[in-house]
C-alpha positions in Angstrom: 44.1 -42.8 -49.5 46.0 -40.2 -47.7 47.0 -37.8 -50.2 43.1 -37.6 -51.6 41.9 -37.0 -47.8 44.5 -34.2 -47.3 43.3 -32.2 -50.1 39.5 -32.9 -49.7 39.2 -33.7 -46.0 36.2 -35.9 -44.9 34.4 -38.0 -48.2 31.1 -39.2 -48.2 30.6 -42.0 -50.9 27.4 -42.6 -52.5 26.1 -45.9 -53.2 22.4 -47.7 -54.5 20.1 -47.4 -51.7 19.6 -51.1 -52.1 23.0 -52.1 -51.4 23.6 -50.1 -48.7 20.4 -50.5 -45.9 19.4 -53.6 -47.4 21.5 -55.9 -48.4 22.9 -57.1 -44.9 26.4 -58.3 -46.3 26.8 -54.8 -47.8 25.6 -53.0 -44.9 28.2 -54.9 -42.8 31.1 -53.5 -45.5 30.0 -49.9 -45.6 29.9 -49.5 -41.7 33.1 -51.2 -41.1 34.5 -49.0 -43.7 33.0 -45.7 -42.0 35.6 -43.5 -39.8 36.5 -39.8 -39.0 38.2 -39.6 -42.9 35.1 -41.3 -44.7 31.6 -42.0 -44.7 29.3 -44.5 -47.3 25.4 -42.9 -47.1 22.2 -43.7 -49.6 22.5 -42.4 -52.9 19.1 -40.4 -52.6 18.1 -36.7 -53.5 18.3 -36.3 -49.3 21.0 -37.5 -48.1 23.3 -35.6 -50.8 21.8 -32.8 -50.5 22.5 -32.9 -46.7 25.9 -33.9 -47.2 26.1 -30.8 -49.5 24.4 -28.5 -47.2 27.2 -29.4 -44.7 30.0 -28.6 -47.1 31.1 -32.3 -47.4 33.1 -33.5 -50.3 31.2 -36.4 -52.4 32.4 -39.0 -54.6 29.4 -40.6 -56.6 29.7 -42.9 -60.1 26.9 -41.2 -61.8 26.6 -44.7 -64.5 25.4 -46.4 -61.3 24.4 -50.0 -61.8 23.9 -49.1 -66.0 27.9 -48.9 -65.7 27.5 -52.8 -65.0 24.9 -53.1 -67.5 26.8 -51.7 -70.9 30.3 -53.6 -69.3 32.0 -54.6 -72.0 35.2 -56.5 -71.4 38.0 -54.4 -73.1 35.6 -51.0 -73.9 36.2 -48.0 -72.0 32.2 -47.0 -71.2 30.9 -44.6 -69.1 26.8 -44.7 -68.5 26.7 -40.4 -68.2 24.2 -38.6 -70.8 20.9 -39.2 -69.4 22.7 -38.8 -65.3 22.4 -34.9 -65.0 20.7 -35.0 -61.1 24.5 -34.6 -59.4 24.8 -31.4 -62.0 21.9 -29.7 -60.8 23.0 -30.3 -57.3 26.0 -29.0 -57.4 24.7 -25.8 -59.5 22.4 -25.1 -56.7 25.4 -25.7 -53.7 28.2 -24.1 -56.4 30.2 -27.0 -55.8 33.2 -28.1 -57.5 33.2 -31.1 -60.2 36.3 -33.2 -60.5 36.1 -35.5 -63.8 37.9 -39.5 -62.5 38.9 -42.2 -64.9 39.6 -45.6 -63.7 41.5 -47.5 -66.6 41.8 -51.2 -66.7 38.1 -51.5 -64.9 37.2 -52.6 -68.4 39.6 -55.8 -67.9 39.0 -57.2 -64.4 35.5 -59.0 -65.6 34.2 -61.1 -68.8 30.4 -60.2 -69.1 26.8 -61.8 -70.7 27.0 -59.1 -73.5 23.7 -60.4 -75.0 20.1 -58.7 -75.1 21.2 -55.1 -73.9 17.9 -53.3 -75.1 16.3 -55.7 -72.8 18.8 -55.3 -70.0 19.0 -51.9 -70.0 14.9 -52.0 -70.1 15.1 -54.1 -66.8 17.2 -51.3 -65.4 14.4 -49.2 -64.9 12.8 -51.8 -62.6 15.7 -52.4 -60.3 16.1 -55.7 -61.9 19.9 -56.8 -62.1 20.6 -58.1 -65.4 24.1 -59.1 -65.4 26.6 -62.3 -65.5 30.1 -61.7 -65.0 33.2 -63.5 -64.0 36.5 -62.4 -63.4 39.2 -64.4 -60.9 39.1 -68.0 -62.7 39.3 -69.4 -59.2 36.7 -67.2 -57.1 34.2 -65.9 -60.1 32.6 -63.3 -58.3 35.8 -61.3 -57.3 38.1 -59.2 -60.1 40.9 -60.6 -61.9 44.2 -59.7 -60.2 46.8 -59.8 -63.3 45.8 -56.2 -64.7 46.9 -53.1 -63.6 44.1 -50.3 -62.4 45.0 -46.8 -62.1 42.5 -43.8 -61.7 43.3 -40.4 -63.0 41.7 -37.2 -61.7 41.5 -34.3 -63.8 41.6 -30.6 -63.2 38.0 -30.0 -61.1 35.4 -27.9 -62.9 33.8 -24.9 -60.9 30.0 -24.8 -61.3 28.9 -21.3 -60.4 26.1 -21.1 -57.7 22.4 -21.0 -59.3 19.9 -21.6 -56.6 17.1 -22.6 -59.0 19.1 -23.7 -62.5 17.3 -24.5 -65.4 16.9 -27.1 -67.6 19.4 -25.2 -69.9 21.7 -24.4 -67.2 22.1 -28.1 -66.4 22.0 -28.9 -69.9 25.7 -26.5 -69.9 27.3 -27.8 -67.4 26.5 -31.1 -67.7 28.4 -31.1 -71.5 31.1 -29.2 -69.8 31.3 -32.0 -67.7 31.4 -34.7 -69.8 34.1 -32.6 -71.9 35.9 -32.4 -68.8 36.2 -35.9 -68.6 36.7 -37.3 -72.0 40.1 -34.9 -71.7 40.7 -36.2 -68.9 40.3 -39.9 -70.4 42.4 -38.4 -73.7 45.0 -36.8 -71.6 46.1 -40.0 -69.6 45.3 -42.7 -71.7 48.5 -43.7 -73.4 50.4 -43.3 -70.0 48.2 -45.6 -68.8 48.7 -48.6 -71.7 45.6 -47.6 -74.1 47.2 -45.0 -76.9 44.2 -45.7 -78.6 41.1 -46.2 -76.7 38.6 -44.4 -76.8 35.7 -43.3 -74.5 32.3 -44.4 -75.0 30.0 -42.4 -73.4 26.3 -43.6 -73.3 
Protein backbone atom coordinates (compact mmCIF):
# COMPACT_ATOMS: atom_id res chain seq x y z
CA UNK A 1 0.00 0.00 0.00
CA UNK A 2 1.77 3.13 -1.14
CA UNK A 3 0.02 5.77 0.54
CA UNK A 4 0.51 3.85 4.19
CA UNK A 5 4.39 3.43 3.39
CA UNK A 6 4.74 7.14 2.51
CA UNK A 7 3.56 8.32 5.72
CA UNK A 8 5.14 5.58 7.91
CA UNK A 9 8.12 4.50 5.80
CA UNK A 10 9.43 0.89 6.47
CA UNK A 11 6.66 -1.56 8.60
CA UNK A 12 7.57 -4.41 10.42
CA UNK A 13 4.57 -6.82 10.93
CA UNK A 14 4.28 -8.99 13.82
CA UNK A 15 2.99 -12.43 13.54
CA UNK A 16 2.75 -15.85 16.12
CA UNK A 17 6.16 -17.15 16.43
CA UNK A 18 4.69 -20.41 15.38
CA UNK A 19 3.62 -19.43 12.13
CA UNK A 20 6.33 -17.54 11.18
CA UNK A 21 9.95 -19.91 11.88
CA UNK A 22 7.94 -22.93 12.02
CA UNK A 23 5.44 -23.53 9.90
CA UNK A 24 7.45 -24.03 6.53
CA UNK A 25 4.49 -22.96 4.16
CA UNK A 26 4.27 -19.73 6.30
CA UNK A 27 7.79 -19.13 6.38
CA UNK A 28 7.88 -19.42 2.64
CA UNK A 29 4.94 -16.43 2.51
CA UNK A 30 6.54 -14.01 4.98
CA UNK A 31 10.04 -14.02 3.27
CA UNK A 32 8.65 -13.66 -0.20
CA UNK A 33 6.65 -10.89 1.12
CA UNK A 34 9.81 -9.14 2.82
CA UNK A 35 11.44 -6.04 0.87
CA UNK A 36 13.03 -2.50 1.41
CA UNK A 37 9.10 -1.10 2.32
CA UNK A 38 8.24 -4.18 4.75
CA UNK A 39 9.35 -6.70 6.96
CA UNK A 40 7.25 -9.87 8.83
CA UNK A 41 9.49 -10.78 12.27
CA UNK A 42 8.35 -13.08 15.52
CA UNK A 43 5.85 -11.57 17.59
CA UNK A 44 8.18 -11.80 20.82
CA UNK A 45 9.05 -9.34 23.70
CA UNK A 46 12.74 -9.21 21.52
CA UNK A 47 12.24 -8.72 18.46
CA UNK A 48 9.68 -5.68 19.06
CA UNK A 49 11.49 -4.27 21.21
CA UNK A 50 14.42 -4.21 18.73
CA UNK A 51 12.29 -3.05 16.06
CA UNK A 52 11.33 -0.18 18.48
CA UNK A 53 14.79 0.57 19.51
CA UNK A 54 15.47 1.21 15.76
CA UNK A 55 12.59 3.59 15.45
CA UNK A 56 10.61 1.23 13.05
CA UNK A 57 6.93 1.50 12.60
CA UNK A 58 4.88 -1.73 13.77
CA UNK A 59 1.71 -3.08 12.87
CA UNK A 60 0.58 -5.98 15.38
CA UNK A 61 -3.22 -7.40 15.95
CA UNK A 62 -3.03 -7.49 19.60
CA UNK A 63 -6.42 -10.34 19.65
CA UNK A 64 -3.74 -12.69 18.09
CA UNK A 65 -5.01 -16.13 17.48
CA UNK A 66 -8.14 -15.33 20.46
CA UNK A 67 -9.38 -13.02 17.50
CA UNK A 68 -9.98 -16.43 15.62
CA UNK A 69 -11.16 -17.96 18.69
CA UNK A 70 -14.35 -15.52 19.72
CA UNK A 71 -15.00 -15.23 15.54
CA UNK A 72 -18.30 -14.90 15.19
CA UNK A 73 -19.73 -14.77 11.68
CA UNK A 74 -21.55 -11.33 11.54
CA UNK A 75 -20.14 -9.86 15.22
CA UNK A 76 -17.77 -7.15 15.14
CA UNK A 77 -15.12 -8.64 18.05
CA UNK A 78 -12.00 -7.55 18.99
CA UNK A 79 -9.83 -9.97 21.61
CA UNK A 80 -8.09 -6.54 23.48
CA UNK A 81 -8.71 -6.21 27.44
CA UNK A 82 -6.38 -8.68 28.87
CA UNK A 83 -3.46 -7.63 25.61
CA UNK A 84 -1.76 -4.62 27.42
CA UNK A 85 2.17 -5.91 26.62
CA UNK A 86 2.25 -3.59 23.07
CA UNK A 87 1.03 -0.52 25.67
CA UNK A 88 3.78 -0.91 27.90
CA UNK A 89 6.15 -1.00 25.03
CA UNK A 90 5.27 1.73 23.48
CA UNK A 91 5.10 3.79 27.01
CA UNK A 92 8.63 2.94 27.51
CA UNK A 93 9.86 3.92 23.45
CA UNK A 94 6.99 6.98 23.57
CA UNK A 95 5.65 5.65 20.57
CA UNK A 96 2.62 6.57 18.72
CA UNK A 97 -0.67 4.23 18.79
CA UNK A 98 -2.92 4.31 15.71
CA UNK A 99 -6.39 2.49 16.57
CA UNK A 100 -7.36 0.18 12.78
CA UNK A 101 -10.75 -1.36 12.09
CA UNK A 102 -11.16 -3.80 9.46
CA UNK A 103 -15.12 -4.06 8.73
CA UNK A 104 -16.52 -7.00 6.84
CA UNK A 105 -13.63 -9.47 8.50
CA UNK A 106 -16.68 -10.64 10.48
CA UNK A 107 -18.29 -11.88 7.05
CA UNK A 108 -15.57 -13.66 5.06
CA UNK A 109 -15.80 -16.98 7.34
CA UNK A 110 -18.73 -19.27 9.06
CA UNK A 111 -17.16 -20.65 12.39
CA UNK A 112 -17.59 -23.87 15.05
CA UNK A 113 -19.21 -21.29 17.58
CA UNK A 114 -19.55 -24.14 20.15
CA UNK A 115 -17.62 -24.81 23.57
CA UNK A 116 -15.86 -21.32 23.85
CA UNK A 117 -14.92 -21.60 27.57
CA UNK A 118 -13.11 -24.58 26.52
CA UNK A 119 -11.58 -23.10 23.42
CA UNK A 120 -10.57 -20.14 24.80
CA UNK A 121 -9.03 -22.54 27.79
CA UNK A 122 -6.97 -24.36 24.97
CA UNK A 123 -5.68 -21.05 23.98
CA UNK A 124 -3.48 -20.85 26.68
CA UNK A 125 -1.76 -24.10 25.49
CA UNK A 126 -1.18 -23.14 21.90
CA UNK A 127 -3.77 -25.50 20.96
CA UNK A 128 -5.88 -24.27 17.82
CA UNK A 129 -9.42 -24.66 18.41
CA UNK A 130 -11.17 -23.52 15.45
CA UNK A 131 -13.32 -24.81 12.30
CA UNK A 132 -14.06 -22.34 9.78
CA UNK A 133 -15.10 -22.14 6.21
CA UNK A 134 -15.45 -19.43 3.97
CA UNK A 135 -15.19 -19.75 -0.21
CA UNK A 136 -17.90 -22.63 -0.82
CA UNK A 137 -15.47 -23.87 -3.44
CA UNK A 138 -11.84 -23.72 -1.64
CA UNK A 139 -13.04 -23.82 2.31
CA UNK A 140 -9.96 -22.72 3.73
CA UNK A 141 -9.67 -19.30 1.77
CA UNK A 142 -12.27 -16.11 2.52
CA UNK A 143 -15.35 -15.54 0.81
CA UNK A 144 -14.89 -13.07 -2.09
CA UNK A 145 -18.63 -11.51 -2.35
CA UNK A 146 -18.15 -8.98 0.68
CA UNK A 147 -16.60 -5.88 0.76
CA UNK A 148 -13.47 -5.31 3.38
CA UNK A 149 -12.42 -1.82 4.16
CA UNK A 150 -10.04 -0.88 7.07
CA UNK A 151 -10.28 2.47 8.69
CA UNK A 152 -7.41 4.17 10.60
CA UNK A 153 -8.14 6.51 13.19
CA UNK A 154 -6.42 9.64 14.46
CA UNK A 155 -2.96 7.98 16.27
CA UNK A 156 -2.77 8.31 20.08
CA UNK A 157 0.64 9.76 21.48
CA UNK A 158 1.82 7.79 24.53
CA UNK A 159 4.18 9.91 26.41
CA UNK A 160 7.70 8.37 27.15
CA UNK A 161 7.87 6.46 30.64
CA UNK A 162 10.91 4.35 30.78
CA UNK A 163 9.70 2.13 33.70
CA UNK A 164 5.54 2.60 33.54
CA UNK A 165 3.47 1.13 35.98
CA UNK A 166 0.86 -1.02 36.26
CA UNK A 167 -1.42 2.09 36.53
CA UNK A 168 0.23 3.82 33.75
CA UNK A 169 -0.50 0.90 31.37
CA UNK A 170 -3.67 0.48 32.95
CA UNK A 171 -4.32 4.55 31.34
CA UNK A 172 -3.31 4.14 28.29
CA UNK A 173 -4.40 1.03 27.52
CA UNK A 174 -8.39 2.38 28.20
CA UNK A 175 -7.41 5.33 26.16
CA UNK A 176 -6.62 3.04 23.67
CA UNK A 177 -9.34 0.93 23.44
CA UNK A 178 -11.54 4.37 23.53
CA UNK A 179 -9.53 5.30 20.69
CA UNK A 180 -10.71 2.63 18.81
CA UNK A 181 -14.26 1.95 19.59
CA UNK A 182 -14.55 5.84 18.10
CA UNK A 183 -12.82 4.95 15.60
CA UNK A 184 -15.22 1.75 15.02
CA UNK A 185 -18.32 4.42 15.84
CA UNK A 186 -17.06 7.04 13.56
CA UNK A 187 -16.87 4.85 10.28
CA UNK A 188 -19.25 2.39 10.77
CA UNK A 189 -22.33 3.43 8.90
CA UNK A 190 -20.05 4.61 5.89
CA UNK A 191 -18.92 1.38 5.90
CA UNK A 192 -22.64 -0.60 5.72
CA UNK A 193 -23.13 -1.33 9.65
CA UNK A 194 -25.21 1.89 11.09
CA UNK A 195 -25.76 -0.22 13.85
CA UNK A 196 -23.10 -2.50 14.86
CA UNK A 197 -21.50 -2.49 17.50
CA UNK A 198 -18.02 -3.41 18.93
CA UNK A 199 -17.51 -6.15 21.11
CA UNK A 200 -14.50 -5.92 22.89
CA UNK A 201 -13.35 -8.96 24.97
Amino acid sequence: NEFLHERTGRIGYFIDDGLRYKAPSFRVVCDWYEGPKRFCEAATRKSIKAAMAKGESISLIPGGFQDATIYEHGKERTALKDRKGFIKYCLESGYKVVPVYTFGESELFWTFTGFLRLRLWLNKFNVPAVAFMGNPLIPFLPRTDVDVITVVGSPLQLPQIAEPTPADVEEWHGKYMEALRATFDKHKAECGKPDAKLEIW
